[in-house]
mmCIF file as Biopython writes it, N, C-alpha, C and O atoms, coordinates in Angstrom:
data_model
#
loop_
_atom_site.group_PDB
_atom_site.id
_atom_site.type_symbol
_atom_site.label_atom_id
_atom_site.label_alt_id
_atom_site.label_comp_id
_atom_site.label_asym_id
_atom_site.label_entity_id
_atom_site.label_seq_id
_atom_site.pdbx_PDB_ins_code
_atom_site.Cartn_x
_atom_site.Cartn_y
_atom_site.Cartn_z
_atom_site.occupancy
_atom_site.B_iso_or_equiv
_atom_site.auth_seq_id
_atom_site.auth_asym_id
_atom_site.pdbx_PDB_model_num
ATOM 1   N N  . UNK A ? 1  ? 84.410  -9.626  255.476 1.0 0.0 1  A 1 
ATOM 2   C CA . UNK A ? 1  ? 85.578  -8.986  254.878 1.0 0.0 1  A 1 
ATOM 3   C C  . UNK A ? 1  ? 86.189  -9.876  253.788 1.0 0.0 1  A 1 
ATOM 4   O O  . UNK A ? 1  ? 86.753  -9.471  252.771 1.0 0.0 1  A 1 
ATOM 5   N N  . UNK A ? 2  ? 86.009  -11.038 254.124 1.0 0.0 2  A 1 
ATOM 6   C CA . UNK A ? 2  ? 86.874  -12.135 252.797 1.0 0.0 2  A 1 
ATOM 7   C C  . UNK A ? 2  ? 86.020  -12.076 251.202 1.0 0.0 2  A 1 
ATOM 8   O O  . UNK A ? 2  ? 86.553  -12.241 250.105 1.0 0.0 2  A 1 
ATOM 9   N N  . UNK A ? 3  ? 84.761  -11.830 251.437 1.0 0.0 3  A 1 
ATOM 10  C CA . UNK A ? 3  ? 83.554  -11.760 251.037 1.0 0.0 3  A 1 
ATOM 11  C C  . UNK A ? 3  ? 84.230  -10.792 249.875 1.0 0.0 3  A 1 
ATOM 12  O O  . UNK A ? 3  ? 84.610  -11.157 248.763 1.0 0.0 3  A 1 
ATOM 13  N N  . UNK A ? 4  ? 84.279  -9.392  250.462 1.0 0.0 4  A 1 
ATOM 14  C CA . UNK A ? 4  ? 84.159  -7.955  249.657 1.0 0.0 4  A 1 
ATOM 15  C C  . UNK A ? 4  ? 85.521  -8.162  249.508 1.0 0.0 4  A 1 
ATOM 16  O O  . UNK A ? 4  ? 85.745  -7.501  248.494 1.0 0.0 4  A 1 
ATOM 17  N N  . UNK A ? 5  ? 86.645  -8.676  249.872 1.0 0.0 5  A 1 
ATOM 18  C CA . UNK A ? 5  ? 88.139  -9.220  249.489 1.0 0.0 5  A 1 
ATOM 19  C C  . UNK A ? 5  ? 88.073  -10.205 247.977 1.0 0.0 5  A 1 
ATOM 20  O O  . UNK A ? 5  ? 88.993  -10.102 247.165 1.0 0.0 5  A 1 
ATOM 21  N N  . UNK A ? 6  ? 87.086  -10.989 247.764 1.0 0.0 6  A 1 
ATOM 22  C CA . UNK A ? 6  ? 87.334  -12.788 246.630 1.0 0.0 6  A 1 
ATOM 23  C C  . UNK A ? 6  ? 85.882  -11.580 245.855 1.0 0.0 6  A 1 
ATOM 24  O O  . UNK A ? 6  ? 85.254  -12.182 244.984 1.0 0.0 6  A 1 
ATOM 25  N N  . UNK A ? 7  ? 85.582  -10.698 245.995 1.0 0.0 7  A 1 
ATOM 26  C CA . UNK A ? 7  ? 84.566  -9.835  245.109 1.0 0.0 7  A 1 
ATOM 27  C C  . UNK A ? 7  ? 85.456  -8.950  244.329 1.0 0.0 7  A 1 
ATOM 28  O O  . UNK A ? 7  ? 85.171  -8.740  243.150 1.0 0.0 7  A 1 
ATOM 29  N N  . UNK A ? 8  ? 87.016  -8.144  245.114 1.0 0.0 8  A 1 
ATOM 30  C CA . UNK A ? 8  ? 87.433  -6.858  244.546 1.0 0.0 8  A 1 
ATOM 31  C C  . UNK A ? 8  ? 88.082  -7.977  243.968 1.0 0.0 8  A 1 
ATOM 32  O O  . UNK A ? 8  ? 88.100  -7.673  242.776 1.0 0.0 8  A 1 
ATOM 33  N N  . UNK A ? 9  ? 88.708  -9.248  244.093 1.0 0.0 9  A 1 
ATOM 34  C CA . UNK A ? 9  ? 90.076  -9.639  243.513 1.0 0.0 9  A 1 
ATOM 35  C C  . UNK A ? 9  ? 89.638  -10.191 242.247 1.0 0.0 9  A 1 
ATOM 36  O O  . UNK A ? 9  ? 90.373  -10.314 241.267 1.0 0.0 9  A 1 
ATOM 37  N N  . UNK A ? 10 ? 88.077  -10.610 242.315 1.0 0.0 10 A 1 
ATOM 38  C CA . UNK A ? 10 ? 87.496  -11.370 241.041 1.0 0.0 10 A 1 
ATOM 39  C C  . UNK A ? 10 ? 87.088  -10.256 239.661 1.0 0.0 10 A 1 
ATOM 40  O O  . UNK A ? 10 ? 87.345  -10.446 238.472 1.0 0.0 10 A 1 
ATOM 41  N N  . UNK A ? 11 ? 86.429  -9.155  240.244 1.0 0.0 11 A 1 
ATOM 42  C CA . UNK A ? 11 ? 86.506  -7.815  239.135 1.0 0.0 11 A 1 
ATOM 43  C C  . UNK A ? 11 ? 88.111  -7.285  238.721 1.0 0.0 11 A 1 
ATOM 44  O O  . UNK A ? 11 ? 88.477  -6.905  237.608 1.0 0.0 11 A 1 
ATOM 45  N N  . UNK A ? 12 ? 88.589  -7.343  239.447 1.0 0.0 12 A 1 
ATOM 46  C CA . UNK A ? 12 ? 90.476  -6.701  239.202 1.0 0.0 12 A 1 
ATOM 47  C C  . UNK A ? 12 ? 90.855  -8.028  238.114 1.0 0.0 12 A 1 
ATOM 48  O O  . UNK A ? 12 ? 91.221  -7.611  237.016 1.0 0.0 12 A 1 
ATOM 49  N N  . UNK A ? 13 ? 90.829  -9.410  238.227 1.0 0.0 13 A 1 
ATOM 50  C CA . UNK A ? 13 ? 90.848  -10.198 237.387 1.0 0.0 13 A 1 
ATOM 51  C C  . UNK A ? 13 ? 90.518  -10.422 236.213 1.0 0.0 13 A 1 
ATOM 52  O O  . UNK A ? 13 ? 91.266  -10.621 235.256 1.0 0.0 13 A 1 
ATOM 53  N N  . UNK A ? 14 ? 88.894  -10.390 236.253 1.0 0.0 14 A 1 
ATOM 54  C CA . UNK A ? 14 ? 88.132  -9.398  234.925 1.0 0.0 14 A 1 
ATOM 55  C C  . UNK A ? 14 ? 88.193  -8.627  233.989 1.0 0.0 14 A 1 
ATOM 56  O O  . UNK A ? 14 ? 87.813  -8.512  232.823 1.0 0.0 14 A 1 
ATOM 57  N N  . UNK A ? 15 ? 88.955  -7.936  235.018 1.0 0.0 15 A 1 
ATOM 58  C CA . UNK A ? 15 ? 89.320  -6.238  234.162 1.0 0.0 15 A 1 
ATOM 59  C C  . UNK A ? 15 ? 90.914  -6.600  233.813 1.0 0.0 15 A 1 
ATOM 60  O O  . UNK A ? 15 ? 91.284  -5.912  232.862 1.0 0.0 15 A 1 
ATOM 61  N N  . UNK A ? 16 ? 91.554  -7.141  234.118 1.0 0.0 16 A 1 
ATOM 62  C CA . UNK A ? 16 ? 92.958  -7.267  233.482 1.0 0.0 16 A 1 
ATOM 63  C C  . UNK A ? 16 ? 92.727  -8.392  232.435 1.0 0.0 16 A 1 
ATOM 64  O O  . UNK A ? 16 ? 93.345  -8.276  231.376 1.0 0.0 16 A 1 
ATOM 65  N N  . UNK A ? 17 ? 92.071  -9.259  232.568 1.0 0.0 17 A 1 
ATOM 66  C CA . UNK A ? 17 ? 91.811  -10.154 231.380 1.0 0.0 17 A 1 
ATOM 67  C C  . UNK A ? 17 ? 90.774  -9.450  229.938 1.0 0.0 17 A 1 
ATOM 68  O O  . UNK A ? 17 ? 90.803  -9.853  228.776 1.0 0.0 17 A 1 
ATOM 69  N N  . UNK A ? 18 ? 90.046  -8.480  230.422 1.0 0.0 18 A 1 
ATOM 70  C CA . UNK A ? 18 ? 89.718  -7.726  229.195 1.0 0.0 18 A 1 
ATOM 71  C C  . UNK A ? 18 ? 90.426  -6.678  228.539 1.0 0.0 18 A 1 
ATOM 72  O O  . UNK A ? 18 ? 90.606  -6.454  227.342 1.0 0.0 18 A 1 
ATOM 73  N N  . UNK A ? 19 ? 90.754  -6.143  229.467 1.0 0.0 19 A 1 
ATOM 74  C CA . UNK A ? 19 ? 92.919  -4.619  228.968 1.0 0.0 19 A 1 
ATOM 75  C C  . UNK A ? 19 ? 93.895  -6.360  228.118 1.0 0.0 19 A 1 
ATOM 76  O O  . UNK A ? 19 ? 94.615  -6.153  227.141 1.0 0.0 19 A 1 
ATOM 77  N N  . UNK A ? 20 ? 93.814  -7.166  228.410 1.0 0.0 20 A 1 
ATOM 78  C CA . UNK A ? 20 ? 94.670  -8.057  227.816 1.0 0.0 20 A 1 
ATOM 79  C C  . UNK A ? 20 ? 94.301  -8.535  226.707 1.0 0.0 20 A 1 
ATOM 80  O O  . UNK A ? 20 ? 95.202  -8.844  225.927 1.0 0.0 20 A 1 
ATOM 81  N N  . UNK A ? 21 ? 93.053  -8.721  226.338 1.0 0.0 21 A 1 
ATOM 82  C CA . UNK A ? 21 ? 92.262  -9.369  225.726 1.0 0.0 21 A 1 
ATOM 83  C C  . UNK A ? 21 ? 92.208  -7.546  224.140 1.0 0.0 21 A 1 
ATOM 84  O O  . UNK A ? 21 ? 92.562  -7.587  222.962 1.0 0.0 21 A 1 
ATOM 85  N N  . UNK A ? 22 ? 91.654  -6.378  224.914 1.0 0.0 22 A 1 
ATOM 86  C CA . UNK A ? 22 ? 92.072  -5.326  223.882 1.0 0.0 22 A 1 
ATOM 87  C C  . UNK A ? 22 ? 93.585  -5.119  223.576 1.0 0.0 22 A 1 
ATOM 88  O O  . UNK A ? 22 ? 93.855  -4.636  222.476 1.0 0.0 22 A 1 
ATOM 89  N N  . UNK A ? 23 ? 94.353  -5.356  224.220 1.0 0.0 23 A 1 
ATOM 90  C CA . UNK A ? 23 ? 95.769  -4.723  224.057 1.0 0.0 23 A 1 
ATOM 91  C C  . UNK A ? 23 ? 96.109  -6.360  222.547 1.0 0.0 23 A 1 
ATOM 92  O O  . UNK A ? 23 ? 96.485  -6.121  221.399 1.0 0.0 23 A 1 
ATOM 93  N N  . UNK A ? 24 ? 95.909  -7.367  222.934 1.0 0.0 24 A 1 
ATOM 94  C CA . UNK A ? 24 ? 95.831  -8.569  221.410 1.0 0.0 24 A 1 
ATOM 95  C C  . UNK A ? 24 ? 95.096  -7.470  220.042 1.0 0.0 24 A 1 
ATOM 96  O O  . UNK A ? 24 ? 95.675  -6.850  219.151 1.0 0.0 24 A 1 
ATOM 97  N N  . UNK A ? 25 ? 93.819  -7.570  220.327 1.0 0.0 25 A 1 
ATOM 98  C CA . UNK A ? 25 ? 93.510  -6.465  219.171 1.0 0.0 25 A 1 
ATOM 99  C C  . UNK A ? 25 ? 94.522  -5.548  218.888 1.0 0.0 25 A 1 
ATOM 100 O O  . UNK A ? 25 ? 95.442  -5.645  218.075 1.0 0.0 25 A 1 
ATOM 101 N N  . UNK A ? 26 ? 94.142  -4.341  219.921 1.0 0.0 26 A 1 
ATOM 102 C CA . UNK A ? 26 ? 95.040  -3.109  219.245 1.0 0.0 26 A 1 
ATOM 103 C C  . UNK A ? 26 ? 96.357  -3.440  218.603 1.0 0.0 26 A 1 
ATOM 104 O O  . UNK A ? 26 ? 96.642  -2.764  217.614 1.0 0.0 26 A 1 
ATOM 105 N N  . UNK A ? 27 ? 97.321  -4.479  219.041 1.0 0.0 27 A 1 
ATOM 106 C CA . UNK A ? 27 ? 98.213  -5.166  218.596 1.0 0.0 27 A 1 
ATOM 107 C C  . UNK A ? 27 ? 98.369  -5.134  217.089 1.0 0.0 27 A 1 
ATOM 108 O O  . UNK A ? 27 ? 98.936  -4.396  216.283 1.0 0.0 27 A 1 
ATOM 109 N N  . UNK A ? 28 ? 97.520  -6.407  217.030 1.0 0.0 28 A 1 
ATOM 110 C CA . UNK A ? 28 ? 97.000  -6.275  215.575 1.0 0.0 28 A 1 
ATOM 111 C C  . UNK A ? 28 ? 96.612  -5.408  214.427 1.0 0.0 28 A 1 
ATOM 112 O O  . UNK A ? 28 ? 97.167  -5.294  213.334 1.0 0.0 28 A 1 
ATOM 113 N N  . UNK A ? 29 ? 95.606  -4.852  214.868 1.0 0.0 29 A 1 
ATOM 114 C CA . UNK A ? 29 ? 95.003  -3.721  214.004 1.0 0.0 29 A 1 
ATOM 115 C C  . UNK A ? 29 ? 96.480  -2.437  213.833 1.0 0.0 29 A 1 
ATOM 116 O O  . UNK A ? 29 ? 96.464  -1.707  212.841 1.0 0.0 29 A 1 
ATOM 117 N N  . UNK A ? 30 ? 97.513  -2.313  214.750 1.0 0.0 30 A 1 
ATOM 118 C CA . UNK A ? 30 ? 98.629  -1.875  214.786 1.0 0.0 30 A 1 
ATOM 119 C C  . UNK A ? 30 ? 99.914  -2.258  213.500 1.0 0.0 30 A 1 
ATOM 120 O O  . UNK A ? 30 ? 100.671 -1.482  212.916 1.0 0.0 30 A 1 
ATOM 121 N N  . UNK A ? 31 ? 99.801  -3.417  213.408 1.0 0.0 31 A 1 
ATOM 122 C CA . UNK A ? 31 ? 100.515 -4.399  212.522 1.0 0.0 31 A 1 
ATOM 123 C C  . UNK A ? 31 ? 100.170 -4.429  211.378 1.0 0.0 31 A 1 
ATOM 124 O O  . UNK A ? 31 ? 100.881 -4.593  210.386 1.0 0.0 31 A 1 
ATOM 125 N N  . UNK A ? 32 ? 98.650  -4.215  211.459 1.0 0.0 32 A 1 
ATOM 126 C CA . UNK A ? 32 ? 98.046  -4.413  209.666 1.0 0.0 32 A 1 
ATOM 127 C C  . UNK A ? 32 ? 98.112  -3.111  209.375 1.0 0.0 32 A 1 
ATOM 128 O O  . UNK A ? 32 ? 98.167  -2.959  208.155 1.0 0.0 32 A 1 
ATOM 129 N N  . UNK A ? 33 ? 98.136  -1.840  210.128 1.0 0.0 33 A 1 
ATOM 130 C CA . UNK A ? 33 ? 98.314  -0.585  209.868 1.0 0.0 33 A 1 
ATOM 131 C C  . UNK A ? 33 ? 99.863  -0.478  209.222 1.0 0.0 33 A 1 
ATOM 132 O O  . UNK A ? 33 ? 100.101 -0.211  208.044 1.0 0.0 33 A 1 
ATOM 133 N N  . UNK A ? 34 ? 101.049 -0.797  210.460 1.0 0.0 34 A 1 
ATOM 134 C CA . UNK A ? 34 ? 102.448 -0.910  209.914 1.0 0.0 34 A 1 
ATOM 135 C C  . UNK A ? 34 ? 102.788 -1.619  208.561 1.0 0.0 34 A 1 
ATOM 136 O O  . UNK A ? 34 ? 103.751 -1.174  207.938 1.0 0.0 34 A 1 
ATOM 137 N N  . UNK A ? 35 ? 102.006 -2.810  207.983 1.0 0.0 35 A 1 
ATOM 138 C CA . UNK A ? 35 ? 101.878 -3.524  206.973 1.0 0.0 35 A 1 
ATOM 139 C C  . UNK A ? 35 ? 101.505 -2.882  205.568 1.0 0.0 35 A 1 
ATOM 140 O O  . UNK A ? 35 ? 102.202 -2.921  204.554 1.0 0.0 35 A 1 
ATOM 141 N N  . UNK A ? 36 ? 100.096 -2.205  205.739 1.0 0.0 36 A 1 
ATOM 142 C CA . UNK A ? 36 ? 99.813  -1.108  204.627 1.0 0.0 36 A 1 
ATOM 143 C C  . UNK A ? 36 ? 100.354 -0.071  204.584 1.0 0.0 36 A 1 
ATOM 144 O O  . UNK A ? 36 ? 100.011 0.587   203.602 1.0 0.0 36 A 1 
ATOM 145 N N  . UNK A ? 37 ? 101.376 0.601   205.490 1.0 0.0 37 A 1 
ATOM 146 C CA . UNK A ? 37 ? 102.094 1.863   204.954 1.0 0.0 37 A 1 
ATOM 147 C C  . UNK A ? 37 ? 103.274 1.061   204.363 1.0 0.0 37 A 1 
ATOM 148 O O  . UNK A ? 37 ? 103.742 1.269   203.244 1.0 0.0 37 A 1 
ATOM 149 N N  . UNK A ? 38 ? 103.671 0.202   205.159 1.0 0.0 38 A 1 
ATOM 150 C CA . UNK A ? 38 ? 105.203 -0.116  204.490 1.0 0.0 38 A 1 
ATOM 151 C C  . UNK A ? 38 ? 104.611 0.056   202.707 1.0 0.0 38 A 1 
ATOM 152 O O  . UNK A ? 38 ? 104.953 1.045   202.058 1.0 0.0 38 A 1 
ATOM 153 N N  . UNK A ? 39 ? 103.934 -0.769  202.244 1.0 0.0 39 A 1 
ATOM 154 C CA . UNK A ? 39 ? 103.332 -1.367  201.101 1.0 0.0 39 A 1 
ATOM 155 C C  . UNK A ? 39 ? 103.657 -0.189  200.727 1.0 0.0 39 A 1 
ATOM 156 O O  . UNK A ? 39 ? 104.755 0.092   200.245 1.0 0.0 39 A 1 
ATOM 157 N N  . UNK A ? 40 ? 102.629 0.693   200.937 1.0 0.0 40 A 1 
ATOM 158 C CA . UNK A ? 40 ? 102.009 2.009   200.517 1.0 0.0 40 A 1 
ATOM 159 C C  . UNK A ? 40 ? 103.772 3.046   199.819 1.0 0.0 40 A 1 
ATOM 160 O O  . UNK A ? 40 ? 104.168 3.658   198.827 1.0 0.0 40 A 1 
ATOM 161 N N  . UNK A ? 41 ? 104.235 2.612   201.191 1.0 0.0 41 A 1 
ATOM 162 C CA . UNK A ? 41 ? 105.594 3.725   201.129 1.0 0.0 41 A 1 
ATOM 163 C C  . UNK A ? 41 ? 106.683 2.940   200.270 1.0 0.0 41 A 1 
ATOM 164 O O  . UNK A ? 41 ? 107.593 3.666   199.870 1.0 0.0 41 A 1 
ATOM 165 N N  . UNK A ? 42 ? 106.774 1.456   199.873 1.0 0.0 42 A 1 
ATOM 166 C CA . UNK A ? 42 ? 107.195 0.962   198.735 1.0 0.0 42 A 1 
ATOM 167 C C  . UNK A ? 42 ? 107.089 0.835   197.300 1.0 0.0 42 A 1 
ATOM 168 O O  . UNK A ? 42 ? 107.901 0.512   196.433 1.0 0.0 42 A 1 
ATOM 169 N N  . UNK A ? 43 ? 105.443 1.292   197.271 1.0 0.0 43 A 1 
ATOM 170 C CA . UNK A ? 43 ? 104.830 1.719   196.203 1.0 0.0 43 A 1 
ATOM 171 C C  . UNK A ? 43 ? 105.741 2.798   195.672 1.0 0.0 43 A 1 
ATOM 172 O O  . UNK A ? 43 ? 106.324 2.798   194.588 1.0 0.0 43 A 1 
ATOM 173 N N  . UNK A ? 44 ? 105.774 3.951   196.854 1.0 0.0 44 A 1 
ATOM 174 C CA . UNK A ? 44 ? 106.087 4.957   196.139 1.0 0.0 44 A 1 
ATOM 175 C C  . UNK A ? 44 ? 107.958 5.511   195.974 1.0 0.0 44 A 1 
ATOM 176 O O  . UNK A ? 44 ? 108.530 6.593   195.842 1.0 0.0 44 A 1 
ATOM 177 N N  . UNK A ? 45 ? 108.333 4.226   196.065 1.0 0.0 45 A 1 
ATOM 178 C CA . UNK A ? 45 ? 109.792 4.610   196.630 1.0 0.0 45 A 1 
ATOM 179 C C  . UNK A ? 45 ? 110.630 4.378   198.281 1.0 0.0 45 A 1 
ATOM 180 O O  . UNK A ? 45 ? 111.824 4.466   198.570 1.0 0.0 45 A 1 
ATOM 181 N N  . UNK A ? 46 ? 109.759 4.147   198.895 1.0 0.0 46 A 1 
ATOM 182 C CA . UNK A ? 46 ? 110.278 4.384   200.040 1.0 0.0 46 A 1 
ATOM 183 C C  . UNK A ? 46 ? 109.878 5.690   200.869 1.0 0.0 46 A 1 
ATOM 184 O O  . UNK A ? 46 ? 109.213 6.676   200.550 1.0 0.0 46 A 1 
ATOM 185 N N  . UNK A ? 47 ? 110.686 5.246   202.336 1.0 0.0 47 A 1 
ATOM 186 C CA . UNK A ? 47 ? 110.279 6.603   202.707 1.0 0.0 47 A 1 
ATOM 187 C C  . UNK A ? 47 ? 111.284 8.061   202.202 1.0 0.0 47 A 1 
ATOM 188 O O  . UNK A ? 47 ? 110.879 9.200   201.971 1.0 0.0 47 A 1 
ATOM 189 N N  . UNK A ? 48 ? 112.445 7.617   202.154 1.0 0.0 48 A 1 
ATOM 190 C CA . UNK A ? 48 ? 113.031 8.982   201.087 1.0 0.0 48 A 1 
ATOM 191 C C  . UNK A ? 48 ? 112.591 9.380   200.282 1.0 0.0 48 A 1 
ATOM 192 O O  . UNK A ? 48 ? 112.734 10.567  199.990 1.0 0.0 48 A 1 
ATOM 193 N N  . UNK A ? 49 ? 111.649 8.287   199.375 1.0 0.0 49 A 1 
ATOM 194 C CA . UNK A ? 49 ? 111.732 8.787   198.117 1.0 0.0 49 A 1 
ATOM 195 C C  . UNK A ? 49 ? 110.401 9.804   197.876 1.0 0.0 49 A 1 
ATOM 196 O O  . UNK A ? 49 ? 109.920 10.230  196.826 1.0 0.0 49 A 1 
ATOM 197 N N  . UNK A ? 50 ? 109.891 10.075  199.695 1.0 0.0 50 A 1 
ATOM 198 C CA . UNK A ? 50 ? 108.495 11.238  199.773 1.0 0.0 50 A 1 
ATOM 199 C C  . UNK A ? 50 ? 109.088 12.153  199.886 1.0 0.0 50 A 1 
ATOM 200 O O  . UNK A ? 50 ? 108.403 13.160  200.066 1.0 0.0 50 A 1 
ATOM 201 N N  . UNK A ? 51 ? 110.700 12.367  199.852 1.0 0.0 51 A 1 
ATOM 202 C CA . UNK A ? 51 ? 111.172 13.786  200.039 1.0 0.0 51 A 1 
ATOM 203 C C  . UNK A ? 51 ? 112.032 14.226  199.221 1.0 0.0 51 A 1 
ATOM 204 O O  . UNK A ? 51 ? 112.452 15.378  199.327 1.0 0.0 51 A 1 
#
């Protein structure tokens, strides 16, 4: 039982260190997205100035 116990706790470990490890990315790739619209929407005025 300790066996199939230090087996589930070592995959559950695994798996939260890789969701942690994507959630840094998506982060990012989030930021450089928020980064090129700001740009984008300063280019053109702002965001009022699309309406």
């Amino acid at each position: 039982l300790q066996a199939v116990v230090e087996l589930i706790t070592n995959k559950t470990a695994s798996a939260l260190e890789l969701l942690a490890h994507q959630q840094t990315q998506t982060r990012a790739v989030v930021y450089q997205n928020r980064l090129a619209l700001d740009y984008l929407l300063a280019v053109e005025g702002g965001v009022c100035g699309k309406f």
